[in-house]
C-alpha positions as CSV (number, residue, x, y, z in Angstrom):
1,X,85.5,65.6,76.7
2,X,83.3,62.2,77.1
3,X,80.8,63.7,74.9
4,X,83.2,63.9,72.0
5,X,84.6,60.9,70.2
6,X,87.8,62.9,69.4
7,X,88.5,64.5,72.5
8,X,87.7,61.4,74.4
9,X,90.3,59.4,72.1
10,X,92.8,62.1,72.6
11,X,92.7,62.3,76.4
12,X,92.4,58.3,77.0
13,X,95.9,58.1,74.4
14,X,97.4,61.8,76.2
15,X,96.4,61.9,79.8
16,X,95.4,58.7,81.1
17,X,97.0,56.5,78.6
18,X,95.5,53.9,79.2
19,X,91.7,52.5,78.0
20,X,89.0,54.6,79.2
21,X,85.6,53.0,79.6
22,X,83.4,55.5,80.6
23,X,84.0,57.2,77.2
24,X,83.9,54.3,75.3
25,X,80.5,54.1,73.9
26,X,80.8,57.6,72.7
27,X,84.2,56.8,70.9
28,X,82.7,53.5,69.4
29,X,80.1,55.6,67.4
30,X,82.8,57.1,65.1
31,X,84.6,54.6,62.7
32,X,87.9,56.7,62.4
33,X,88.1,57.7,66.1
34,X,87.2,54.0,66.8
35,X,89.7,52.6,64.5
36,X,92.3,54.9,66.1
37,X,91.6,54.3,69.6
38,X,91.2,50.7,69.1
39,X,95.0,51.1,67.3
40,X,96.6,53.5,69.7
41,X,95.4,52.5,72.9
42,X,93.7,49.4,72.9
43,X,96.3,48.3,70.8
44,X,94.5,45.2,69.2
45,X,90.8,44.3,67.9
46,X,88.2,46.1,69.6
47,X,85.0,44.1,69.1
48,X,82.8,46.1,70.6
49,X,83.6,49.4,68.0
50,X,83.7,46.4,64.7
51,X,79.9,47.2,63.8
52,X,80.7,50.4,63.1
53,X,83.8,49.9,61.5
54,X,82.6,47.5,59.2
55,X,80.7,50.4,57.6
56,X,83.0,52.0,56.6
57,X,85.3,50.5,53.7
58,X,88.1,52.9,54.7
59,X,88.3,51.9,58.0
60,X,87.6,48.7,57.6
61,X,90.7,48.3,55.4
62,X,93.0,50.3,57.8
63,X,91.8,48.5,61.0
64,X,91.9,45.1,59.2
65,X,95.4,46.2,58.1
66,X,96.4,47.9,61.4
67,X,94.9,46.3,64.2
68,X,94.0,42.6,63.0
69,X,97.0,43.2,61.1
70,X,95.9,40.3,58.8
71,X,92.4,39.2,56.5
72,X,88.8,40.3,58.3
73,X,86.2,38.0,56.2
74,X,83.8,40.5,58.3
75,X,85.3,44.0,57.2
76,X,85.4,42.2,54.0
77,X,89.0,42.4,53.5
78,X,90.0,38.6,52.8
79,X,93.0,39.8,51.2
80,X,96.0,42.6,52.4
């Protein structure tokens, strides 16, 4: 399950339910599953995911519109 960005989003959100650290590098390489996890379980900005994120223009839009819930100058959204 830690070897799979996925399945280590899905367990931290359905069994622990909580953050899950040991999994977290592996869940940080993904942009969606990063954006989701930082979304559903983090439940605000997750810095540590954001250089992956910001490569991504999809994602980037959704977490700046999701998470941030505002502009992110960095994701280059300056506008929602």
């Amino acid at each position: 399950i830690a070897k799979s960005p996925i399945w280590a989003y899905w367990y931290a959100r359905r069994v622990i339910k909580d953050r899950w650290p040991e999994a977290e590098k592996i869940i940080a390489k993904d942009p969606e599953w990063a954006y989701m996890y930082a979304r559903d379980v983090i439940k605000g900005p997750w810095p540590e995911a954001e250089e992956v994120i910001v490569r991504y223009p999809e994602w980037a839009y959704r977490y700046a519109c999701d998470v941030i819930k505002g502009p992110w100058p960095e994701g280059g959204v300056n506008e929602l």
